[in-house]
N, C-alpha and C positions, 0 to 999 in steps of 0.2 A: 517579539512576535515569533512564535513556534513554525519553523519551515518545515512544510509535507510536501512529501516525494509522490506523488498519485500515478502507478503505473496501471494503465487501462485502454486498452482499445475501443469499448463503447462507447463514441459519440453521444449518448445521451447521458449516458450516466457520469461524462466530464462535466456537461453542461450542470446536470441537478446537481451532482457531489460538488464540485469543485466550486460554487458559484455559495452554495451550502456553507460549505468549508470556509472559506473568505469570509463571508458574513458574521462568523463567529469567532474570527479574527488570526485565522492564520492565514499565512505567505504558503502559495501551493504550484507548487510547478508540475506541470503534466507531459506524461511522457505517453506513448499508443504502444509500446513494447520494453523486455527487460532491457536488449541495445540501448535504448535510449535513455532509460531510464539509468544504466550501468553510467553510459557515459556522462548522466547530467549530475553523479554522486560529488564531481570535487567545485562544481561550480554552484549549486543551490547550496549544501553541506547541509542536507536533511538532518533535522531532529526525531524522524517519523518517515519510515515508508507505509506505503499501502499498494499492495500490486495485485492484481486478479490475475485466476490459474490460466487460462486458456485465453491465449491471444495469437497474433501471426510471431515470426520473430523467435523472438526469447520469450517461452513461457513464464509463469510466472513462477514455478516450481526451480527453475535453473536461475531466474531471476534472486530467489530467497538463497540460494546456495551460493552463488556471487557474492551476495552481500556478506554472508557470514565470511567468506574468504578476505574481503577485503574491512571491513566494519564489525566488528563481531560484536559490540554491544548495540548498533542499531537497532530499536526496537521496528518490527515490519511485521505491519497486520496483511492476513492474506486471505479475499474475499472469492467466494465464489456461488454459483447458482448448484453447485455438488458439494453434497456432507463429505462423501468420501473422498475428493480432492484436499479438503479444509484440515480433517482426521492426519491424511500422510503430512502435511505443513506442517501442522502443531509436532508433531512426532521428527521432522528435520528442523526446528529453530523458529518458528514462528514466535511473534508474542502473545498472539493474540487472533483470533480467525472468525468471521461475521459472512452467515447466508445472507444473500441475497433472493430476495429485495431486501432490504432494510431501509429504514428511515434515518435522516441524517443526526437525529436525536441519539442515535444507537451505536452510529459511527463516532462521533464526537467524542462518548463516553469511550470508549476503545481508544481511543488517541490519548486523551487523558488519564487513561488507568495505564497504557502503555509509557508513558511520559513519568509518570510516578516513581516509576520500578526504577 
């Protein structure tokens, strides 16, 4: 079973993704910020992050720069409701970057193509 890192502050969109995500048979721990999400790297030991740009905390942009400091082949997709936040990602390390809304059909596949590499 593929462990994902889900960092996200949206309350609904843990509920739809993550509940999503599980059904299709990954292990998903959720974090509401990169703090958290930093601190839960050596206890889940993600195969997959996924973090959105704007949250309280650690955004999701210093979030993606942590990880490469500490994980550098971590594949981390990085979601957002702006093209232009998603653009400077792909261009700092992303793997992989999905607008919002999306369907979880579309996330899935980004996990898996991410997984691949």
């Amino acid at each position: 079973m593929k462990n994902v890192l889900v960092v996200d502050n949206d309350q609904e969109f843990h509920r739809h993704f993550c509940e999503g995500t599980r059904r299709s048979g990954f292990h998903v721990t959720e974090c509401a910020d990169g703090f958290e999400g930093i601190a839960s790297l050596t206890v889940c030991l993600p195969d997959i992050g996924i973090t959105d740009i704007v949250m309280e905390g650690m955004e999701g942009i210093e979030f993606l720069l942590k990880i490469r400091e500490r994980v550098v082949d971590l594949p981390v997709i990085v979601i957002s409701g702006n093209e232009r936040y998603l653009d400077n990602a792909q261009k700092i390390g992303a793997s992989d970057t999905l607008l919002k809304p999306f369907r979880i059909p579309e996330i899935l596949s980004c996990i898996e193509n991410a997984n691949a590499v």
